[in-house]
C-alpha positions in Angstrom: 40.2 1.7 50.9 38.4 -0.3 48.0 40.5 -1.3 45.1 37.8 -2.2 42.1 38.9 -4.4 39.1 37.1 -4.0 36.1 37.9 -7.0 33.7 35.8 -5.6 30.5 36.1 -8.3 28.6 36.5 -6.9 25.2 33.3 -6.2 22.9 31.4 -5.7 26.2 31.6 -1.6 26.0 34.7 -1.2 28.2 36.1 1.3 26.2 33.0 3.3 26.7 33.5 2.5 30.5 37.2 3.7 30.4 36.3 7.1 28.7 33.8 8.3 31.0 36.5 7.1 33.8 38.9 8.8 32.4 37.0 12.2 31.4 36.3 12.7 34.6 39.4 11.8 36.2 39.5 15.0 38.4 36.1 15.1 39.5 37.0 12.0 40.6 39.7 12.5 42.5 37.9 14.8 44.3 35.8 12.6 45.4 38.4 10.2 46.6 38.1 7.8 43.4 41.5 7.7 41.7 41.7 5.5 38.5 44.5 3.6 37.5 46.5 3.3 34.2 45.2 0.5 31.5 48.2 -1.7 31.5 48.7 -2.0 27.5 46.9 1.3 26.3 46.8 5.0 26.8 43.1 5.1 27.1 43.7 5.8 31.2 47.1 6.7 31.5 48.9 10.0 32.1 50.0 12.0 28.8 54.0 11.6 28.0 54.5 8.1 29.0 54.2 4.8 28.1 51.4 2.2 29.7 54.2 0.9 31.9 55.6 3.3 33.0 52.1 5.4 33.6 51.4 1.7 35.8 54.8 1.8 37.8 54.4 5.2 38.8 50.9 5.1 39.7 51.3 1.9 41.6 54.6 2.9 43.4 52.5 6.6 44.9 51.9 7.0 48.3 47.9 7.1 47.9 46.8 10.2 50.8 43.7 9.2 53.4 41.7 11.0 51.2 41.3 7.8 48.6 38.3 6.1 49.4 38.8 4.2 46.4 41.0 2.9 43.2 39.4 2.0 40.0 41.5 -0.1 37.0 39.3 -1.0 34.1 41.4 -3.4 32.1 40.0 -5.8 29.5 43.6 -7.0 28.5 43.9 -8.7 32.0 41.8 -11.3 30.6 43.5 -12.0 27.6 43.0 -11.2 23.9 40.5 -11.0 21.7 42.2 -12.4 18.3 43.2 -15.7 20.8 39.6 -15.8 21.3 38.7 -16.1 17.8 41.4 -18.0 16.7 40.5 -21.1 18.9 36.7 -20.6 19.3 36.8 -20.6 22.9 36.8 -18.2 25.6 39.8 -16.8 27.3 42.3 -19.4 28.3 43.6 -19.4 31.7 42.3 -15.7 32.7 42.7 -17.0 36.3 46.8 -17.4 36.4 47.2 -14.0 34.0 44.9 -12.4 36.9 46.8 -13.6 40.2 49.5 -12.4 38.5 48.8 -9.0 38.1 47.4 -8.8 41.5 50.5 -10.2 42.9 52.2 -7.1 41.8 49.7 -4.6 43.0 50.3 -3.2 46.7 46.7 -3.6 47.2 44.2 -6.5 46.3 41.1 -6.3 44.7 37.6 -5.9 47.2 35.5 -5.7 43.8 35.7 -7.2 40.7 32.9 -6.5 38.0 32.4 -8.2 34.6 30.3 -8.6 31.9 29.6 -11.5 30.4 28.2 -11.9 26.5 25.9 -13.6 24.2 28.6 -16.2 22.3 26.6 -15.9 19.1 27.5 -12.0 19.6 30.6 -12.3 21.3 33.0 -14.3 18.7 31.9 -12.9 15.6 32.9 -8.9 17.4 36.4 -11.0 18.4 36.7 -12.2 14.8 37.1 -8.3 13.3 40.4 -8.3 15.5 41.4 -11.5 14.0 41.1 -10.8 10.7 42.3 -7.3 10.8 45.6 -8.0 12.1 46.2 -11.6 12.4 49.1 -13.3 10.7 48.1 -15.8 8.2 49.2 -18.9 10.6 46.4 -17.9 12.7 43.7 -16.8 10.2 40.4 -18.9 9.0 37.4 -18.5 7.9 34.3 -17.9 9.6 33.3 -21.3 9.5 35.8 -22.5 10.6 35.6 -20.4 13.9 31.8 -21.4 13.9 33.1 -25.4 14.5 35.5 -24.4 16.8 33.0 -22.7 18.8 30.5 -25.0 19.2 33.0 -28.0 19.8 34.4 -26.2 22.1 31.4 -25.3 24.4 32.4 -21.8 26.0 31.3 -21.0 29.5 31.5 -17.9 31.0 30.6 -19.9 34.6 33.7 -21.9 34.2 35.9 -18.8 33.4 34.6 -16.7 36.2 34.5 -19.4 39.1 38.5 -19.6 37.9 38.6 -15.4 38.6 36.9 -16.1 42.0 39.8 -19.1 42.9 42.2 -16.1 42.1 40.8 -13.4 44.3 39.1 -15.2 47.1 38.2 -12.2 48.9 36.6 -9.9 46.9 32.9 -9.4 45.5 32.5 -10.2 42.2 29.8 -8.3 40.1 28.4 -9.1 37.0 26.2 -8.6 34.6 24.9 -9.2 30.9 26.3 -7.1 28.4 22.7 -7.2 26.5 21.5 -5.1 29.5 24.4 -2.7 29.8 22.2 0.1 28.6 19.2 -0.5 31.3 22.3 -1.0 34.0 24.5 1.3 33.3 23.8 3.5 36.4 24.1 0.9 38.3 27.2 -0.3 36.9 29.3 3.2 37.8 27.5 3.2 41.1 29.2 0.0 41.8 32.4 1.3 40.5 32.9 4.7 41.8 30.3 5.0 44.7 26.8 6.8 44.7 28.2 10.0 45.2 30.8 10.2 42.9 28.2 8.5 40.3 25.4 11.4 40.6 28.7 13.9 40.1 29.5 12.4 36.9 26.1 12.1 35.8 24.9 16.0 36.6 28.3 16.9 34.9 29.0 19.2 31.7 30.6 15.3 29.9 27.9 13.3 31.3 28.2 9.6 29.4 26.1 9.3 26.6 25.1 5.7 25.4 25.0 6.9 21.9 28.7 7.1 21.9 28.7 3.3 22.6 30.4 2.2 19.0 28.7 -1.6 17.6 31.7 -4.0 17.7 30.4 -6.4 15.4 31.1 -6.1 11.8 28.8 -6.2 9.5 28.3 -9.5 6.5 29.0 -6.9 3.1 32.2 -6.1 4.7 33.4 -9.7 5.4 32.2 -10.4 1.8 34.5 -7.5 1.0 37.6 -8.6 3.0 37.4 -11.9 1.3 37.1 -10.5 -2.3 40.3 -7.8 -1.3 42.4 -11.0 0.3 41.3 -13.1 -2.8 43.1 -10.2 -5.3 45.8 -8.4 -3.1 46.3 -11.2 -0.4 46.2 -11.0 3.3 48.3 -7.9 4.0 46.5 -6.0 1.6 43.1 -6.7 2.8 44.1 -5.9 6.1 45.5 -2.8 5.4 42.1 -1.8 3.6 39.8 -3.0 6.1 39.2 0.2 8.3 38.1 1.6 4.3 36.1 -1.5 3.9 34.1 -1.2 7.1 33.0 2.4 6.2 32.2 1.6 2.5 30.4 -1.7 3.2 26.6 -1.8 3.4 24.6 -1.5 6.9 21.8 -3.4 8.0 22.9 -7.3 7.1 25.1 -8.0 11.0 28.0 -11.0 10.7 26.1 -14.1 11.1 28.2 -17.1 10.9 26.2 -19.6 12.6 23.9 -22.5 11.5 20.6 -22.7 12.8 21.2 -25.7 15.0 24.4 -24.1 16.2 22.6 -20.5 17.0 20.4 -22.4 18.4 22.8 -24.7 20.5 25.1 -21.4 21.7 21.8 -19.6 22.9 20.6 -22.5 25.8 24.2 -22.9 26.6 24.1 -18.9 27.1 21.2 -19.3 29.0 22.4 -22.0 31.3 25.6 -20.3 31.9 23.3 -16.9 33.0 20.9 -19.1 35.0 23.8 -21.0 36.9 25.7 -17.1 37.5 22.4 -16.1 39.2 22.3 -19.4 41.3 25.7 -19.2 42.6 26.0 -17.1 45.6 29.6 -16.4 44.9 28.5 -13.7 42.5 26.3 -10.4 42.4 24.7 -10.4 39.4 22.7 -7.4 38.3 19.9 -7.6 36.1 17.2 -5.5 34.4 
């Protein structure tokens, strides 16, 4: 039996990802792909009880010889998004929060799959979180995450060589989230098997990459946030900002970064891709 672990992380379309999953959960299962509960929300988890609880229960069946395969897309195994943007760096210690959760699982993970994302992209989408809901302790302002970012010089390498100390065994997949629209067949055909793949596809809620909602938030609505925080303080910009988001003009994305530092986050991007590819200890797919 396979046991696949999708990891997200966040802003890289994995709620699209758990949707389809979980829209065709029954098709599924007939095809001998069960999907698990999301550990924190009740994107994948059976109506009438809480993430836990959905988790315990699923975990704790006895899975028939029908299963060919178990499927747990779950972007909160890596961490959080607001951590992200509040230090400027990616995820810390994804590796320990990981052999964790495995160590409670009767089975072990053959497949991992991950996405990994363009930094200059990547922070600013985290930052919405931040700001939305953050306490003040842990709120700043965009340039301020823009320094931390840079001094801090993220690598997606270094985080997923960590996930491959945790769970020696299994393959681990990646790709870049820039492509995920070019790879997305590809993508479920790694998750769920060819077969179970075309069914999804040729069904009545085929996935539609239209659906796939922009996580980054656009510059007016920053300016916006700042100008409600100025008059009415934190709280009360954060409880506007969902109103903000759909007032604010389109067209100007949240660009926080200096020249030199945009320019300085893409060739580390790059190197990080290029050194993925290079290292046989991942599958990477690519366009």
């Amino acid at each position: 039996m396979q046991f696949v672990l999708h990891l997200g992380p966040h802003k890289t379309a994995s709620t699209f990802i758990q949707l389809t999953l979980a829209r065709h959960r029954e098709l599924l299962a007939n095809k001998g792909v069960l999907i698990a509960p999301h550990s924190e929300t009740n994107k994948l988890k059976p109506y009438g009880m809480e993430p836990a609880e959905a988790a315990d229960a699923f975990w704790q069946t006895a899975f028939p010889e029908t299963v060919k395969t178990i499927v747990q897309s779950d972007e909160s195994l890596m961490g959080s998004a607001k951590q992200c943007a509040f230090l400027g760096d990616l995820y810390r210690n994804p590796q320990k929060g990981l052999q964790k959760h495995c160590q409670a699982l009767p089975v072990q993970p053959t497949k991992i799959m991950i996405a990994v994302r363009d930094y200059q992209m990547f922070f600013p989408a985290c930052y919405a979180e931040l700001i939305a809901t953050s306490s003040a302790d842990r709120f700043h302002r965009p340039d301020v995450l823009a320094a931390r970012v840079t001094g801090n010089m993220p690598s997606w390498h270094r985080g997923l060589l960590g996930i491959a100390k945790a769970c020696p065994e299994a393959e681990i997949v990646v790709w870049r989230h820039e492509d995920f629209g070019a790879l997305f067949d590809q993508i479920l055909v790694h998750m769920i098997g060819e077969d179970a793949a075309k069914a999804v596809f040729k069904s009545k809620a085929a996935p539609d990459l239209s659906e796939i909602v922009n996580p980054t938030p656009q510059m007016p609505a920053i300016d916006a946030f700042w100008d409600v925080m100025t008059r009415e303080g934190l709280q009360g910009a954060q409880r506007q900002w969902d109103t903000i988001v759909d007032a604010a003009p389109k067209g100007r994305p949240f660009a926080i970064w200096t020249p030199s530092q945009a320019s300085h986050l893409a060739q580390i991007y790059q190197k990080d891709w290029a050194e993925l590819v290079e290292n046989e200890r991942f599958s990477t797919l690519t366009v």
